[in-house]
N, C-alpha and C positions, 0 to 999 in steps of 0.2 A: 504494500500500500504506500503509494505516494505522499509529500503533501497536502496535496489537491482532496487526494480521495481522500484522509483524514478529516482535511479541515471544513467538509461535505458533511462527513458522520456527524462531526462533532456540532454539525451547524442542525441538524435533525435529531441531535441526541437534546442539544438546546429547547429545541423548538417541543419537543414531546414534552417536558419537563414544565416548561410555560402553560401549555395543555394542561398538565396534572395541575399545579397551581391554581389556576381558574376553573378547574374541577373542583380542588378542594377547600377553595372561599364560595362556590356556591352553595356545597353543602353545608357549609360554616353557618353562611345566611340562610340557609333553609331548616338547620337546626336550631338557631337564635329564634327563628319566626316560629319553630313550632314550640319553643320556650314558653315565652311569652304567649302564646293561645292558652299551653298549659293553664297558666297563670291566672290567668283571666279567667278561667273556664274555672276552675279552683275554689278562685274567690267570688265566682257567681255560685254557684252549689254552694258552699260557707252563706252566703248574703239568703238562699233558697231556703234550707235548714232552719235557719235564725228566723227566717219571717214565719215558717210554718209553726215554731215551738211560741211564737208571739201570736198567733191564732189559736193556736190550742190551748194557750194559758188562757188568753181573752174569752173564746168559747167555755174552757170546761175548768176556769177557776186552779188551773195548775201552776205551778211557780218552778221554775228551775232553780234549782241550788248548787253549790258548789266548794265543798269542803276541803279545798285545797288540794286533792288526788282524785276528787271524781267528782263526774257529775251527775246530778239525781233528782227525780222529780216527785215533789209534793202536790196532791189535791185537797181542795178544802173541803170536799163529798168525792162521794166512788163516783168512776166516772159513768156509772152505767147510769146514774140518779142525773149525771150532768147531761146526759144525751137525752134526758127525755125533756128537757127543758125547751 
Protein backbone atom coordinates (compact mmCIF):
# COMPACT_ATOMS: atom_id res chain seq x y z
CA UNK A 1 0.00 0.00 0.00
CA UNK A 2 1.18 3.32 -1.13
CA UNK A 3 0.61 6.68 0.39
CA UNK A 4 -2.11 7.59 -1.64
CA UNK A 5 -3.87 4.35 -0.84
CA UNK A 6 -3.34 4.85 2.94
CA UNK A 7 -4.14 8.28 3.11
CA UNK A 8 -7.66 7.19 1.05
CA UNK A 9 -8.35 4.46 4.04
CA UNK A 10 -7.41 6.72 6.49
CA UNK A 11 -9.77 9.40 4.84
CA UNK A 12 -12.97 6.72 5.10
CA UNK A 13 -11.74 5.27 8.21
CA UNK A 14 -12.36 9.28 9.23
CA UNK A 15 -15.38 9.76 7.70
CA UNK A 16 -17.10 6.20 9.28
CA UNK A 17 -16.05 7.43 12.72
CA UNK A 18 -17.84 11.11 12.05
CA UNK A 19 -20.88 8.69 11.09
CA UNK A 20 -20.77 6.86 14.47
CA UNK A 21 -20.59 10.21 16.32
CA UNK A 22 -23.75 11.66 14.88
CA UNK A 23 -25.16 8.35 15.45
CA UNK A 24 -24.29 8.49 19.00
CA UNK A 25 -25.58 12.27 19.92
CA UNK A 26 -28.75 11.20 18.36
CA UNK A 27 -29.34 8.71 20.41
CA UNK A 28 -27.99 10.88 23.39
CA UNK A 29 -30.82 13.25 22.22
CA UNK A 30 -33.27 10.61 21.99
CA UNK A 31 -32.55 9.25 25.35
CA UNK A 32 -32.49 12.84 27.14
CA UNK A 33 -36.17 13.31 25.30
CA UNK A 34 -37.35 10.05 26.54
CA UNK A 35 -35.91 11.25 30.13
CA UNK A 36 -37.73 13.97 30.41
CA UNK A 37 -41.20 12.32 29.14
CA UNK A 38 -40.38 9.93 31.85
CA UNK A 39 -40.40 12.74 34.09
CA UNK A 40 -43.35 14.35 33.27
CA UNK A 41 -45.37 11.24 32.98
CA UNK A 42 -44.12 10.47 36.61
CA UNK A 43 -45.09 13.57 38.13
CA UNK A 44 -48.58 13.42 36.21
CA UNK A 45 -49.49 9.86 37.97
CA UNK A 46 -47.98 11.40 41.47
CA UNK A 47 -50.31 14.83 40.77
CA UNK A 48 -53.34 11.79 39.55
CA UNK A 49 -52.96 9.63 42.83
CA UNK A 50 -52.96 12.92 45.13
CA UNK A 51 -56.12 14.29 43.58
CA UNK A 52 -57.86 10.86 43.74
CA UNK A 53 -56.82 10.20 47.60
CA UNK A 54 -58.23 14.27 47.96
CA UNK A 55 -61.66 12.96 46.47
CA UNK A 56 -61.95 10.12 48.54
CA UNK A 57 -61.13 11.82 51.67
CA UNK A 58 -63.64 14.71 50.59
CA UNK A 59 -66.39 11.92 49.49
CA UNK A 60 -65.91 9.28 52.29
CA UNK A 61 -64.47 11.43 55.30
CA UNK A 62 -60.98 9.66 55.09
CA UNK A 63 -57.60 11.42 56.12
CA UNK A 64 -54.28 10.31 55.09
CA UNK A 65 -51.71 10.13 57.64
CA UNK A 66 -48.40 9.64 57.84
CA UNK A 67 -46.14 8.52 60.64
CA UNK A 68 -42.95 9.02 59.54
CA UNK A 69 -42.24 5.30 57.60
CA UNK A 70 -45.70 4.86 56.36
CA UNK A 71 -48.56 5.98 55.18
CA UNK A 72 -52.14 5.11 56.23
CA UNK A 73 -55.57 5.87 56.06
CA UNK A 74 -58.03 6.83 58.79
CA UNK A 75 -62.09 7.13 58.29
CA UNK A 76 -64.35 8.82 60.53
CA UNK A 77 -67.29 5.92 59.62
CA UNK A 78 -66.74 2.57 57.77
CA UNK A 79 -66.66 3.35 54.43
CA UNK A 80 -69.53 1.19 53.58
CA UNK A 81 -71.93 3.77 55.90
CA UNK A 82 -69.94 6.57 53.66
CA UNK A 83 -71.05 5.15 50.31
CA UNK A 84 -74.57 5.09 51.18
CA UNK A 85 -74.55 8.80 51.62
Amino acid sequence: MNAKEFAHELEKAASFIRQQQAEIEAYKNLAKAQDEKIIDLAFKLAYAERSNEVVKEAKYGITTKWDGGTTYHETTEPIGKAQEK
